[in-house]
MMTF fields as JSON, N, C-alpha, C and O atoms, coordinates in Angstrom:
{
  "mmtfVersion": "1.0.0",
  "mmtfProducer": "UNKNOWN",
  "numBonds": 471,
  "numAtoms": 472,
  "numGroups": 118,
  "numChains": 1,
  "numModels": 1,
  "chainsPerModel": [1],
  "groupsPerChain": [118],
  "chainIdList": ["A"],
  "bondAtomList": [4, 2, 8, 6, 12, 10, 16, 14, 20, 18, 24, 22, 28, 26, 32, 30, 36, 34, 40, 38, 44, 42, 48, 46, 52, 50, 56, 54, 60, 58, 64, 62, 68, 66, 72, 70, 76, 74, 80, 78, 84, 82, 88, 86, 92, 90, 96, 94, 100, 98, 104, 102, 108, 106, 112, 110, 116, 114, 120, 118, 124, 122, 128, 126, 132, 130, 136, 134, 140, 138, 144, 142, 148, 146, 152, 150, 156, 154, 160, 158, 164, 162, 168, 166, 172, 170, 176, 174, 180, 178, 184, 182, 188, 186, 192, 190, 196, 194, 200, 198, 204, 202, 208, 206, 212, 210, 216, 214, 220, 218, 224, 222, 228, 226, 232, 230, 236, 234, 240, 238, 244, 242, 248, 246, 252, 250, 256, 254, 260, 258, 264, 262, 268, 266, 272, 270, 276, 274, 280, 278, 284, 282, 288, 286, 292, 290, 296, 294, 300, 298, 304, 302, 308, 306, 312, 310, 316, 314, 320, 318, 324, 322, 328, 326, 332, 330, 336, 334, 340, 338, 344, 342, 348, 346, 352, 350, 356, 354, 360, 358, 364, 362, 368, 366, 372, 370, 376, 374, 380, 378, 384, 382, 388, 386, 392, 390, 396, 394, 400, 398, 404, 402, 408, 406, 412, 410, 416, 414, 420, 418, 424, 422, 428, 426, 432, 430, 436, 434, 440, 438, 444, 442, 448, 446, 452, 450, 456, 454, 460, 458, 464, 462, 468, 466],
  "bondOrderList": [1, 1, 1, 1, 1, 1, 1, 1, 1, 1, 1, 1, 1, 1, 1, 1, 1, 1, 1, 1, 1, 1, 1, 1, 1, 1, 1, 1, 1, 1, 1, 1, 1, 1, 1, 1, 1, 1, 1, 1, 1, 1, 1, 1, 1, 1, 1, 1, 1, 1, 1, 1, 1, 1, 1, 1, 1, 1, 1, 1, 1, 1, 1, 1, 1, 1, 1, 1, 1, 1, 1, 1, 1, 1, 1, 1, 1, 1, 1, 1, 1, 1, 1, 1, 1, 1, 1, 1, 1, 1, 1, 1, 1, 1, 1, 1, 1, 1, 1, 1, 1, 1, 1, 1, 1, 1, 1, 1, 1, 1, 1, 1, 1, 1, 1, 1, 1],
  "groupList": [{"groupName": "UNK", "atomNameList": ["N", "CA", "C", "O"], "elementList": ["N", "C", "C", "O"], "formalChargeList": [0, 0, 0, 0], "bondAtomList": [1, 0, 2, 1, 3, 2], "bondOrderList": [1, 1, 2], "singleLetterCode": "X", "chemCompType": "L-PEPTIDE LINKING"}],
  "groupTypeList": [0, 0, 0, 0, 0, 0, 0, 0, 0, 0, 0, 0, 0, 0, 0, 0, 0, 0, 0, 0, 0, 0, 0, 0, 0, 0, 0, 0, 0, 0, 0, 0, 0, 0, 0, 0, 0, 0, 0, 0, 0, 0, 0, 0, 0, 0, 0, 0, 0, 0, 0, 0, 0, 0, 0, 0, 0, 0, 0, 0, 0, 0, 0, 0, 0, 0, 0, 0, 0, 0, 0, 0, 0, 0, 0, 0, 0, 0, 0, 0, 0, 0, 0, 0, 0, 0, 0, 0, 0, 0, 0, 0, 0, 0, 0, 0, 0, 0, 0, 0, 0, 0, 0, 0, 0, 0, 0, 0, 0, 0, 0, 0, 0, 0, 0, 0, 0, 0],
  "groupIdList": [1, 2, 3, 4, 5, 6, 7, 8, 9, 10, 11, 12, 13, 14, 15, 16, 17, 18, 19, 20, 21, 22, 23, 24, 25, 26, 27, 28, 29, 30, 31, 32, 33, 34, 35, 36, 37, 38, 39, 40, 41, 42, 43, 44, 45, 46, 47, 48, 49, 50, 51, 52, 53, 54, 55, 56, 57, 58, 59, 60, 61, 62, 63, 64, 65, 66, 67, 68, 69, 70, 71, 72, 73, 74, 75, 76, 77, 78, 79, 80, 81, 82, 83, 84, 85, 86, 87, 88, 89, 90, 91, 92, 93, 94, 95, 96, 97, 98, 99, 100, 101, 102, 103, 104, 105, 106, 107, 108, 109, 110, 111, 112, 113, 114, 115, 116, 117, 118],
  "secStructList": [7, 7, 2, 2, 2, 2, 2, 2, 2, 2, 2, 2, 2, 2, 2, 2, 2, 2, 2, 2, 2, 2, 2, 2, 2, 2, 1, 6, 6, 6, 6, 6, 7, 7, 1, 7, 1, 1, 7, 7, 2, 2, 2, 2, 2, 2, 6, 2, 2, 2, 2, 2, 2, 2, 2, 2, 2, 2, 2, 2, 2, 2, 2, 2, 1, 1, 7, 1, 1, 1, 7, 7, 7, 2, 2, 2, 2, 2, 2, 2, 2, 2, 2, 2, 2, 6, 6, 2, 2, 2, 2, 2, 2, 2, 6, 6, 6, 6, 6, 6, 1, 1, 1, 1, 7, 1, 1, 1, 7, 7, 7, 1, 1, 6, 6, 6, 6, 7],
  "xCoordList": [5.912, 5.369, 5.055, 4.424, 5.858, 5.406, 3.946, 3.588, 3.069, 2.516, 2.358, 1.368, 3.364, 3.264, 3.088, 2.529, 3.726, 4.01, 2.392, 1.723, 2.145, 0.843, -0.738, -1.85, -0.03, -0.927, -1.173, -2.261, -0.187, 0.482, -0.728, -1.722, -0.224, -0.934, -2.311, -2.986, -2.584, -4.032, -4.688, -5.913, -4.037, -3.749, -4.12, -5.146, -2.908, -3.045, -4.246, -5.119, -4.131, -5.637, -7.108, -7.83, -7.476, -8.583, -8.891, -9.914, -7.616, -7.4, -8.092, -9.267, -7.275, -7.255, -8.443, -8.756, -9.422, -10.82, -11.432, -12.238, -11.341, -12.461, -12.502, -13.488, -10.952, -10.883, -11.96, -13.123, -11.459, -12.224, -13.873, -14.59, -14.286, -15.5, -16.216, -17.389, -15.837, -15.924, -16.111, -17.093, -14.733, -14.854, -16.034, -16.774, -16.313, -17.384, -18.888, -19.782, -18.822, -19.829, -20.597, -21.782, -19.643, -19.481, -19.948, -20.765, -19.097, -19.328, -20.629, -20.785, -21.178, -21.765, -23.272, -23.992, -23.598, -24.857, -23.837, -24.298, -22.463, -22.093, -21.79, -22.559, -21.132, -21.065, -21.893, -21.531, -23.124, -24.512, -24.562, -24.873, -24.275, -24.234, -25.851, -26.167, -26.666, -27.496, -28.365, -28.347, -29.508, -30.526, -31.662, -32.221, -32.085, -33.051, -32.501, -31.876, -32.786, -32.49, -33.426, -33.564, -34.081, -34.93, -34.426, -34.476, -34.034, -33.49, -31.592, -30.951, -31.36, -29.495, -28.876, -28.155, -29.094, -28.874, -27.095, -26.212, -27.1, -25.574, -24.562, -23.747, -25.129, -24.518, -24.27, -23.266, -25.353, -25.423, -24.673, -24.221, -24.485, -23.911, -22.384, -21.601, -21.745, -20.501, -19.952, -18.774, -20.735, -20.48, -20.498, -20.012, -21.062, -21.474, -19.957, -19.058, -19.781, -18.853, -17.35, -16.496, -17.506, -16.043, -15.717, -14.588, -16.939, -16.661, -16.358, -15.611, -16.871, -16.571, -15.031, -14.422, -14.496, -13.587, -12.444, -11.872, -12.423, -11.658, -11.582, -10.599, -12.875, -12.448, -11.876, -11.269, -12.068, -10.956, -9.849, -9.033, -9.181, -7.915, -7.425, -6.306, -7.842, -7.665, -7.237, -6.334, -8.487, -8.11, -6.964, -5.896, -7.169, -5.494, -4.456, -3.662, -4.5, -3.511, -2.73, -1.536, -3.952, -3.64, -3.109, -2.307, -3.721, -3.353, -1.867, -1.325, -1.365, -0.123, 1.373, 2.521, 1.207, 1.601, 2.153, 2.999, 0.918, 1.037, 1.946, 1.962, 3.093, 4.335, 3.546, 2.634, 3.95, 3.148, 3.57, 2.651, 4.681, 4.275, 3.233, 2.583, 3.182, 2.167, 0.874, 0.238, 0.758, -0.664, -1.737, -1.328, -3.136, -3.894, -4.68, -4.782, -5.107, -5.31, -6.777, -7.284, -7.421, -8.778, -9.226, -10.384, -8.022, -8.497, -8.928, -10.032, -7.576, -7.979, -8.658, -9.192, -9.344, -10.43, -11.797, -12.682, -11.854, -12.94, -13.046, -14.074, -11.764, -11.952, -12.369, -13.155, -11.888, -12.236, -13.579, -14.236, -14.313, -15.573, -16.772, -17.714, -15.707, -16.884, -16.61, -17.342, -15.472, -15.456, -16.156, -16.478, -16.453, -17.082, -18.575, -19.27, -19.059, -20.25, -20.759, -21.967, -19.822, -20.041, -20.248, -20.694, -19.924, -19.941, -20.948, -21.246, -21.724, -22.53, -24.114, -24.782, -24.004, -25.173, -24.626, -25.629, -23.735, -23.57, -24.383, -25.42, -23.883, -24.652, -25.898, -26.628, -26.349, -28.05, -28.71, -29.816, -28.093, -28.686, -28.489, -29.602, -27.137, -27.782, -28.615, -28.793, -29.532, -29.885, -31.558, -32.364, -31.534, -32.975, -34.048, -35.079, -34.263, -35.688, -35.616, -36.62, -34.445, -34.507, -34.539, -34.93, -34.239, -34.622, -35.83, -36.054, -36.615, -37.859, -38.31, -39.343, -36.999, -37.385, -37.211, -37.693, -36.907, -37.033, -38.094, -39.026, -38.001, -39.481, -40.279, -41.496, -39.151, -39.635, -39.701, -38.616, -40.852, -41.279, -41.253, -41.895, -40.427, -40.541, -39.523, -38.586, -39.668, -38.986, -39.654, -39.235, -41.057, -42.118, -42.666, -43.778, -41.819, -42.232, -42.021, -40.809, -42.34, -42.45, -41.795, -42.192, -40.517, -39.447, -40.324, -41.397, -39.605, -40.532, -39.769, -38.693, -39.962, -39.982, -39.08, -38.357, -39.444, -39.259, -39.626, -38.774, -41.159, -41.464, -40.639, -40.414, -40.308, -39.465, -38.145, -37.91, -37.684, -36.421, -36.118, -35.027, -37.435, -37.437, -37.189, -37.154],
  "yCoordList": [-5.303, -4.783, -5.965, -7.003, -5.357, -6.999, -6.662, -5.496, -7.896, -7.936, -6.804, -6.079, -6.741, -5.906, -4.293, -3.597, -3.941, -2.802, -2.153, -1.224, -3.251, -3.378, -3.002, -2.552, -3.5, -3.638, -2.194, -1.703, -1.715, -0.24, 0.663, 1.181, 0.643, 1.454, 1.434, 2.34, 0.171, 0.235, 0.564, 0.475, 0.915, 1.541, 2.792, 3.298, 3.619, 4.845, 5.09, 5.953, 4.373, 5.256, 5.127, 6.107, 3.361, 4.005, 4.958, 5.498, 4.952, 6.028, 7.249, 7.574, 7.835, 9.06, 9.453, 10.625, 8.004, 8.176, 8.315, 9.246, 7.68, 7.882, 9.274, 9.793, 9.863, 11.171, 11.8, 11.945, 12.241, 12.908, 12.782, 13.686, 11.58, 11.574, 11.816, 12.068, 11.843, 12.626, 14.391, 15.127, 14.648, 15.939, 16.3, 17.216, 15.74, 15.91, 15.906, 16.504, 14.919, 14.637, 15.738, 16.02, 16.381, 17.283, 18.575, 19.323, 18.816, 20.09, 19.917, 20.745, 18.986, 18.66, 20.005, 20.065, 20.739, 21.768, 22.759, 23.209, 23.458, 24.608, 23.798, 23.961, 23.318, 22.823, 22.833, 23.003, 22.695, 22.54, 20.905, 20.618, 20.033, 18.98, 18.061, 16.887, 19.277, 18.719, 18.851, 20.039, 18.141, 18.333, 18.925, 19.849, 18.404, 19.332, 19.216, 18.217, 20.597, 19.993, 19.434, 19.965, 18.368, 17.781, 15.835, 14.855, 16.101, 14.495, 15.099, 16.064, 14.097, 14.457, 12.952, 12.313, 12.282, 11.308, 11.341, 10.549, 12.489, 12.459, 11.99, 11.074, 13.352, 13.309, 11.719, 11.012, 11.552, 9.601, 8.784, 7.812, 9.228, 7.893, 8.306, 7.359, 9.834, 9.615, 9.689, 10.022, 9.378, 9.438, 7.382, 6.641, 7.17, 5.504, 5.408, 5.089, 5.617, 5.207, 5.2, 4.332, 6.716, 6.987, 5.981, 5.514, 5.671, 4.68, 3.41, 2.776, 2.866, 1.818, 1.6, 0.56, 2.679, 2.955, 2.456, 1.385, 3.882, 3.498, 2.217, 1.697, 1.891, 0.246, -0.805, -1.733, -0.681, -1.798, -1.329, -2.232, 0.09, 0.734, 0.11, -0.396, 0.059, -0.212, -2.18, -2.951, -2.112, -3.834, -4.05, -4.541, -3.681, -3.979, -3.639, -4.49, -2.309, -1.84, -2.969, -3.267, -3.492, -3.979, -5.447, -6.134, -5.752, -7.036, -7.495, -8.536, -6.444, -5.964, -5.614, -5.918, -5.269, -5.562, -6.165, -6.191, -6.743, -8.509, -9.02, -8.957, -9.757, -11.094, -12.19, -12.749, -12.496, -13.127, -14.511, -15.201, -15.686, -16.507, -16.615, -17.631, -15.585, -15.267, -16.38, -16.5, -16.92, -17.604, -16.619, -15.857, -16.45, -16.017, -16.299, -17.393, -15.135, -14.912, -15.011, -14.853, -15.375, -14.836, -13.603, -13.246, -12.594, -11.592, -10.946, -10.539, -10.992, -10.7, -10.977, -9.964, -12.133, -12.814, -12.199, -11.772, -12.202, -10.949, -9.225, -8.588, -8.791, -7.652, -7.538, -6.71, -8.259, -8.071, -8.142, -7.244, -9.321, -9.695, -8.138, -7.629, -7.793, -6.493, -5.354, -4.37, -5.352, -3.952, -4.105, -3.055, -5.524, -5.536, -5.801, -5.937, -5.874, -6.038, -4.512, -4.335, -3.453, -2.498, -1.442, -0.295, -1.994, -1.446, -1.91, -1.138, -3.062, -3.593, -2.29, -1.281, -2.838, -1.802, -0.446, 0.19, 0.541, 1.863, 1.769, 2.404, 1.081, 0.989, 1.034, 1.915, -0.403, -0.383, 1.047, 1.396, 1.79, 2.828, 3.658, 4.13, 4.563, 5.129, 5.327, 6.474, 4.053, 3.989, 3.205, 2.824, 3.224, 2.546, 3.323, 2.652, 4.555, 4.889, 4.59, 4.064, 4.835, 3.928, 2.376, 1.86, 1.695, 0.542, 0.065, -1.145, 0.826, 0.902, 0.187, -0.118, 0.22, -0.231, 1.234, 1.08, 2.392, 3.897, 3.973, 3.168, 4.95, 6.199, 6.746, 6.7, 7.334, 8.2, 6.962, 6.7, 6.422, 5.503, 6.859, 7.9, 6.56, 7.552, 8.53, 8.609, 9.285, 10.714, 12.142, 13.298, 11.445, 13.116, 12.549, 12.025, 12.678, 12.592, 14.001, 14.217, 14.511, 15.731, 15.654, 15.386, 16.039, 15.41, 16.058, 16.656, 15.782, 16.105, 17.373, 17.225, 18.575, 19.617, 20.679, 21.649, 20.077, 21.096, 22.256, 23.054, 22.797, 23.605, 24.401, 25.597, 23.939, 24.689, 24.773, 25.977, 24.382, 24.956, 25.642, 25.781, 26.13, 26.805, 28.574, 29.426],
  "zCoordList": [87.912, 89.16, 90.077, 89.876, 91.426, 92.227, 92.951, 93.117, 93.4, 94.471, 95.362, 95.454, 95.96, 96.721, 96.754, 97.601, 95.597, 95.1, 94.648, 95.101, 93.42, 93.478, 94.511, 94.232, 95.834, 96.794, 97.277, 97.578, 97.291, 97.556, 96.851, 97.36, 95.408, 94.666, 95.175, 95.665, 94.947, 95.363, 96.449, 96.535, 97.245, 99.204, 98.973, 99.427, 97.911, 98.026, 96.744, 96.834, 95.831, 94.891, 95.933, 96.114, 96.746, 97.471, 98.614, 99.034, 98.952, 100.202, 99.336, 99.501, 98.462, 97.559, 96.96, 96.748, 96.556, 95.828, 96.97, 96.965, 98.045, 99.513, 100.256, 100.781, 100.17, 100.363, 99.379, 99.756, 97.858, 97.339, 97.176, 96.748, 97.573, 97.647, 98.682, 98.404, 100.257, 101.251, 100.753, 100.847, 100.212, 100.089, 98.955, 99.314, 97.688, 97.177, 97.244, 96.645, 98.291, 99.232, 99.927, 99.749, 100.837, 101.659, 101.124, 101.659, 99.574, 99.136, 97.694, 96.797, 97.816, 96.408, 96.666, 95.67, 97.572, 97.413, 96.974, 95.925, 97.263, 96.967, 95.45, 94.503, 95.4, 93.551, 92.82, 91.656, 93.021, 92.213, 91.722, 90.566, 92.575, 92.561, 93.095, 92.901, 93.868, 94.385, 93.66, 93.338, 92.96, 92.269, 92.751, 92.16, 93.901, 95.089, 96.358, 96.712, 97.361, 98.332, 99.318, 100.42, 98.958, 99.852, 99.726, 100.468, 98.525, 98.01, 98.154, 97.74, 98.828, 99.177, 98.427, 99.193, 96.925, 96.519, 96.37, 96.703, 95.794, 95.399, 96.567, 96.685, 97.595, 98.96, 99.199, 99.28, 99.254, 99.774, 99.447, 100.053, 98.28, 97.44, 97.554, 97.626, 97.586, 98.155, 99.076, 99.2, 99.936, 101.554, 101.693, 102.548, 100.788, 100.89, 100.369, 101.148, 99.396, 98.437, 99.315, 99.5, 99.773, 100.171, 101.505, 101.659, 102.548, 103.191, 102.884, 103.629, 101.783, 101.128, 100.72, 100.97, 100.081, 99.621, 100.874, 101.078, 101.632, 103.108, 104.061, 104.59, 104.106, 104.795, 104.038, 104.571, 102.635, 101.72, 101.765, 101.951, 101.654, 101.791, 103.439, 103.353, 104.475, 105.254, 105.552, 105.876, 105.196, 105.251, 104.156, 104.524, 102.766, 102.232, 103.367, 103.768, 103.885, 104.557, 105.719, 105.767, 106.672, 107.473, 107.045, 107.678, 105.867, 105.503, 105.291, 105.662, 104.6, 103.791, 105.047, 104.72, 105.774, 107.146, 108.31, 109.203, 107.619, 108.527, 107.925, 106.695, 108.736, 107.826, 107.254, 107.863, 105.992, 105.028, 105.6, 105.16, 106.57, 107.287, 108.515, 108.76, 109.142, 110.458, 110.169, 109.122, 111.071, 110.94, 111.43, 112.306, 111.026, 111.192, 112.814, 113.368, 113.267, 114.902, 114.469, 113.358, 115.882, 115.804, 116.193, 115.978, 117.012, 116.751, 115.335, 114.972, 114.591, 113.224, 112.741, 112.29, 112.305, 111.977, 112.544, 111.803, 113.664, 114.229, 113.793, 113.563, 113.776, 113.215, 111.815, 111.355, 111.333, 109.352, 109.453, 108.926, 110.213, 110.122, 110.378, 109.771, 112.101, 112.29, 111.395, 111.499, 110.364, 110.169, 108.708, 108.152, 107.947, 107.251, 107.387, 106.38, 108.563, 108.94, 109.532, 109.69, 109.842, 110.291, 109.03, 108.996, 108.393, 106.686, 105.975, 105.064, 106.039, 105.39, 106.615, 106.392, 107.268, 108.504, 108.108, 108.432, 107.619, 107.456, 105.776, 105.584, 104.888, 103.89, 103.957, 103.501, 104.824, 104.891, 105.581, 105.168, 106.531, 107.303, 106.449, 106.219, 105.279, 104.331, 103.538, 103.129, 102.99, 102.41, 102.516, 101.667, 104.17, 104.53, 104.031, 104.087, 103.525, 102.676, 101.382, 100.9, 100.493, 99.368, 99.358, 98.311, 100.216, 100.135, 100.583, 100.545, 100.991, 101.593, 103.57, 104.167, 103.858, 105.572, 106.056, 107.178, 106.014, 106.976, 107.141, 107.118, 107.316, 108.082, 106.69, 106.511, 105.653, 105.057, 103.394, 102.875, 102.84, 101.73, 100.504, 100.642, 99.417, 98.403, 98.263, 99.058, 97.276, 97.194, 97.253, 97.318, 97.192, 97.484, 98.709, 98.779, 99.702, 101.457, 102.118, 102.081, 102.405, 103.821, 105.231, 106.365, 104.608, 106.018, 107.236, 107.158, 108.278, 110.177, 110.175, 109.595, 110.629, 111.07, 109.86, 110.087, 108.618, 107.884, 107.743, 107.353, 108.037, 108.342, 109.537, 109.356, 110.421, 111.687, 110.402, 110.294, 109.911, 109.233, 108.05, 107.497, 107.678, 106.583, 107.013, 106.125]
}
């Protein structure tokens, strides 16, 4: 298996895992995937995941593409940077009450206008 071929595979399995974890994501309360619904952990983590997933599928993608003499641009060089920096800030904003910088400290917090949505 060359390189490239290689590269491939690995294109289409994270494409394929980022899909399904979107979609699991998505459907994880009708599945019984959710443990409560006041804590959405599962949700989180494959909505984290599947983005994770997709921007490496992508950057292989784009990498793979490119003519392997081409010297490197600074556009490119800028994009990899923001789309992995735009990924690192989607991570941290999923996950700012478990890491403890959000609003809401804990897992027995009293979201804001739950009462209006019950």
């Amino acid at each position: 298996m060359t390189v490239a071929q290689l590269r491939r595979s690995l294109i289409i399995a994270l494409s394929i895992i980022g899909l399904l974890l979107v979609l699991a994501s998505l459907l994880a309360q009708p599945l019984g995937l959710q443990p409560n619904p006041r804590i959405r952990r599962p949700a989180d983590d494959g909505l984290s995941g599947s983005v994770t997933c997709l921007t490496f599928a992508a950057y292989l993608y784009l990498y793979s593409i490119r003519p392997p003499d081409a010297p490197k641009s600074l556009q490119a060089d800028v994009g990899i940077r923001l789309s992995a920096t735009g990924l690192v800030l989607a991570l941290a904003a999923g996950y700012a009450d478990l890491l403890g910088f959000g609003t809401h400290i804990g897992p027995s917090f009293e979201r804001p206008l739950s009462a209006r949505c019950k």
